[in-house]
N, C-alpha and C positions, 0 to 999 in steps of 0.2 A: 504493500500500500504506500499511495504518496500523497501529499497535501494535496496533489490535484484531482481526487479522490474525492467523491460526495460524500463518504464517511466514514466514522472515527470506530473503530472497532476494537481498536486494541493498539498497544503497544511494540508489539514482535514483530511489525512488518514496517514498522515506522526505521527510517536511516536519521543515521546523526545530523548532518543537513535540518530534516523534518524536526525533529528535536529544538535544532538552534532557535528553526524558524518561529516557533512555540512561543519558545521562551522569550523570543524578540518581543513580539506581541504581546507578551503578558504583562512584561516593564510597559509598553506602551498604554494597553488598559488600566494599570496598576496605579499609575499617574493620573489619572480619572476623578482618583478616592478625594486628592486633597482638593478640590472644583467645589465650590458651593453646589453647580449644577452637574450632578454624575452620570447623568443620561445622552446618549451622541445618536441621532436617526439612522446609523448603520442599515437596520432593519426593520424602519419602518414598511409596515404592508404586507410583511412576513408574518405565518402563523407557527408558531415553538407547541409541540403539544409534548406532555410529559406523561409518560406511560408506568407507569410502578407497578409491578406485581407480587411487591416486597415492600415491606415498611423501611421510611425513609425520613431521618428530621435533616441532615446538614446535606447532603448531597441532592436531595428534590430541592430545597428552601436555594441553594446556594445556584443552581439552574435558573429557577425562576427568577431569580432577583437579576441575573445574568443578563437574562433573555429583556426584562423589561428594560433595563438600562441601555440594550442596545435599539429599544423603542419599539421591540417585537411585542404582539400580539399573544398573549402567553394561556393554555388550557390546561388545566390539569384535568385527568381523567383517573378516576377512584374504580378502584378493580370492581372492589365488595358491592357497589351500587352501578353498577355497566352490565353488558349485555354477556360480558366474559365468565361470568357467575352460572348464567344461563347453557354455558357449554359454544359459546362463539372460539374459533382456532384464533390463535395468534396472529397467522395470515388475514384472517379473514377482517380481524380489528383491526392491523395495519393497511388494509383496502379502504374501510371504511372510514377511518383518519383521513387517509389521502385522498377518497373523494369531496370530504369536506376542503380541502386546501389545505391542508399541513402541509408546511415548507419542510419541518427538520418533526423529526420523532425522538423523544429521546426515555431510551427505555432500559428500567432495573430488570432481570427477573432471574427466577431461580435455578434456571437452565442454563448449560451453558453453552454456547451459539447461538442463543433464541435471537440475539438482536441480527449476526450473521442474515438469517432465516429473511429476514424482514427486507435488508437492505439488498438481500440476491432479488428480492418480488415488489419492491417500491422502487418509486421514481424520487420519493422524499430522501433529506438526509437524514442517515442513523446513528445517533449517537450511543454510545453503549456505557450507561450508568452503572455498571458491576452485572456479570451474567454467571451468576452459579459460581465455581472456584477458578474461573477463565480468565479473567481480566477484570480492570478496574479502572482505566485507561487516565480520566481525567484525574483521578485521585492519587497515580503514580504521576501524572504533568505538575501536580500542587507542589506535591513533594519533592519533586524534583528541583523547581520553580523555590521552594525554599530553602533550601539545602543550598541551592546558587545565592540565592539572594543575602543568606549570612556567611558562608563561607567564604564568596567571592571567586568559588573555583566548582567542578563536577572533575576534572582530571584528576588523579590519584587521591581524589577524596576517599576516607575508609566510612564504610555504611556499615551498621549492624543490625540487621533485621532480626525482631527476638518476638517468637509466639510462634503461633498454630499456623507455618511456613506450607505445610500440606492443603491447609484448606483454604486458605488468604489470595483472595484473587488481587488484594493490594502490594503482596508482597510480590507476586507474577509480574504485576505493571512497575513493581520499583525496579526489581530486576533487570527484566528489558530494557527498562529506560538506564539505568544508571550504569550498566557495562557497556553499553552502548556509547556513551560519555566519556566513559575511561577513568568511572571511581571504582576503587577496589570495595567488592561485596562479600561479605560474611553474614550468616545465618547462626540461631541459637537456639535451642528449645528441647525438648524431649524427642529421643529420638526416634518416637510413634508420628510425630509431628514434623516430621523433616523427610521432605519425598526423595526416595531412593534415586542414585545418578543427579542431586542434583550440582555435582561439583564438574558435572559437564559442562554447566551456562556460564562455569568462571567463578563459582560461589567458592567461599572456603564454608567449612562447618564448625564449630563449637559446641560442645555438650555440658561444657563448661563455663556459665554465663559470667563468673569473677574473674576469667580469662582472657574472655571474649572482650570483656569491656576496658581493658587497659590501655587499647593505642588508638582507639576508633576517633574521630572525631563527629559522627552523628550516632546516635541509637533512636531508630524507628521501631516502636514499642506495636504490636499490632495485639488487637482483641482478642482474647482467649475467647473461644466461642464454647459456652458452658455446655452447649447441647452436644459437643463432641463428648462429653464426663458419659453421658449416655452409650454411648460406642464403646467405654475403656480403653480411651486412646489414650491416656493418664490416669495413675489410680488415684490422686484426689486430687481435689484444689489447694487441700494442705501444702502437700506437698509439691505442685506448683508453684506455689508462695516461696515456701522455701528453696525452692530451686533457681527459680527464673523471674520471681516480682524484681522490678528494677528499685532500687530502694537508695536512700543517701547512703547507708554503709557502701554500698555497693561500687557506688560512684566515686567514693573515696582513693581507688586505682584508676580512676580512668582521667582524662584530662581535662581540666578546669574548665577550658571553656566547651567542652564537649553540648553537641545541640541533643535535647532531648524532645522527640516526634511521637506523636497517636495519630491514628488517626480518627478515631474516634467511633463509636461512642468507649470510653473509657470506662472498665469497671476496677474503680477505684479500692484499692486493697487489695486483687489479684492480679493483674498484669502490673500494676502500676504503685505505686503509695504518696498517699495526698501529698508528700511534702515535695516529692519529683514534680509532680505533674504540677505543683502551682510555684516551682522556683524559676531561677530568674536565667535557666540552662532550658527551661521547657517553653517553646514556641508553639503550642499547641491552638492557642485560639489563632496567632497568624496565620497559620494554616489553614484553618475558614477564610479568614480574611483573602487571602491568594486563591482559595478555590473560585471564587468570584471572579474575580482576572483572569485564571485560569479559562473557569468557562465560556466568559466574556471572545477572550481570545479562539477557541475551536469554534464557535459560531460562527466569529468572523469570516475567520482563515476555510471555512466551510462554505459560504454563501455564494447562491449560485451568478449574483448578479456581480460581488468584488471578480470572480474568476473572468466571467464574459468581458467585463470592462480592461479587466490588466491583457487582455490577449488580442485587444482590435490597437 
């Protein structure tokens, strides 16, 4: 895939080029924030419809807010109260968006290729808001996007990604994005949670998070998804805690100015412990903040009218 591409599906087929192009754009959005007036008519006329088939508070809220700043038309459409309840295909609601005039679709769900699906059989753009354990595309761009923005480099930056690395489609999209870059990537977590061959993509592994966290200079903390406790992917949360909550003792070997990332939602006492997550090492709300830039920016860089214009 390439920006020139109607859309955004994931991370793995994106080239460093595409990447830079991103991020160009997002400094550019980003700059928007300090404006009395943060709204630009980009996409006046255009309809943004947002599709969830999964509960969503910072990644739908942070779309929507995106889409009306660029003066788009914006819908949301609620699963539980639509015709999808009724047994309508996925295809068959993405026809039915696009006969209404949806410009861009932009869609969670619990599968993974479903948004794929949609954008092989519409004419709209697809954006893919997390699809099953696949991708999570704009949410590895945020991160990405902030890890440049404080560090001032993505080149031999060390990354450590620490949690449920098997099931995390944000840790898939930090991956591709950030080897891609040229920062060194390491993973941490139990090792029911770390997908076999994954030191093929360039990852290193630790099993050892007081280890792991000594030279890094980010730690991307990702959600321990409790419903995996159901599985026995891990025998408790206890000892979760004790193995792998990222905590100030912990931090104690790693480097002072080390960035500390979620992406949230954050469950406070097991991946995380309140006093990490609200010191002054943890960038966690800017990260919402840039998701907005973020998605600001893939609209853009998506719309079918900027393309036609840069090409006569």
């Amino acid at each position: 895939m390439s920006l020139n591409c109607k859309d955004l599906l994931g991370l793995e087929h994106l080239d460093k080029k595409d990447l830079q192009t991103i991020l160009g754009s997002v400094k550019l959005f980003k700059s928007l924030f300090t404006r009395s007036v943060k709204k630009v008519p980009t996409l006046v006329g255009k309809t943004v419809v947002i599709l969830f088939y999964e509960p969503s508070t910072r990644t739908r809220t942070s779309f929507e807010i995106a889409a009306k700043r660029l003066s788009a038309d914006v819908v949301n459409v609620t699963v539980s109260t639509s015709s999808i309840v009724k047994g309508e295909c996925l295809i068959d609601t993405g026809k039915t968006l696009e006969a209404m005039k949806a410009d861009y679709i932009i869609v969670r769900h619990s599968l993974a290729g479903a948004p794929a699906i949609l954008a092989r059989n519409l004419s709209a753009s697809i954006i893919n808001a997390g699809d099953g354990f696949h991708e999570h595309p704009t949410q590895g761009l945020l991160d990405l996007y902030t890890m440049y923005e404080k560090k001032k480099k993505l080149e031999r930056l060390k990354v450590l990604l620490v949690g449920d690395i098997l099931h995390s489609r944000v840790a898939k999209s930090n991956i591709w994005a950030l080897t891609k870059m040229g920062a060194q990537v390491a993973v941490s977590g139990p090792p029911t949670l770390i997908p076999a061959g994954i030191e093929d993509l360039g990852v290193k592994v630790y099993y050892d998070l007081d280890e792991a966290v000594k030279q890094v200079d980010v730690v991307n903390i990702l959600r321990i998804q409790l419903e995996r406790q159901k599985e026995n992917l891990f025998p408790s949360v206890y000892e979760y805690v004790e193995l792998y909550q990222l905590t100030k003792e912990r931090l104690r070997s790693a480097k002072k100015d080390v960035l500390i990332m979620h992406p949230g939602p954050m469950n406070r006492g097991i991946e995380i412990s309140s006093d990490v997550a609200d010191s002054s090492n943890a960038v966690i709300n800017e990260q919402v903040t840039n998701g907005i830039a973020v998605r600001m920016a893939v609209l853009y860089l998506l719309n079918p009218k900027r393309k036609n214009e840069s090409s006569n």
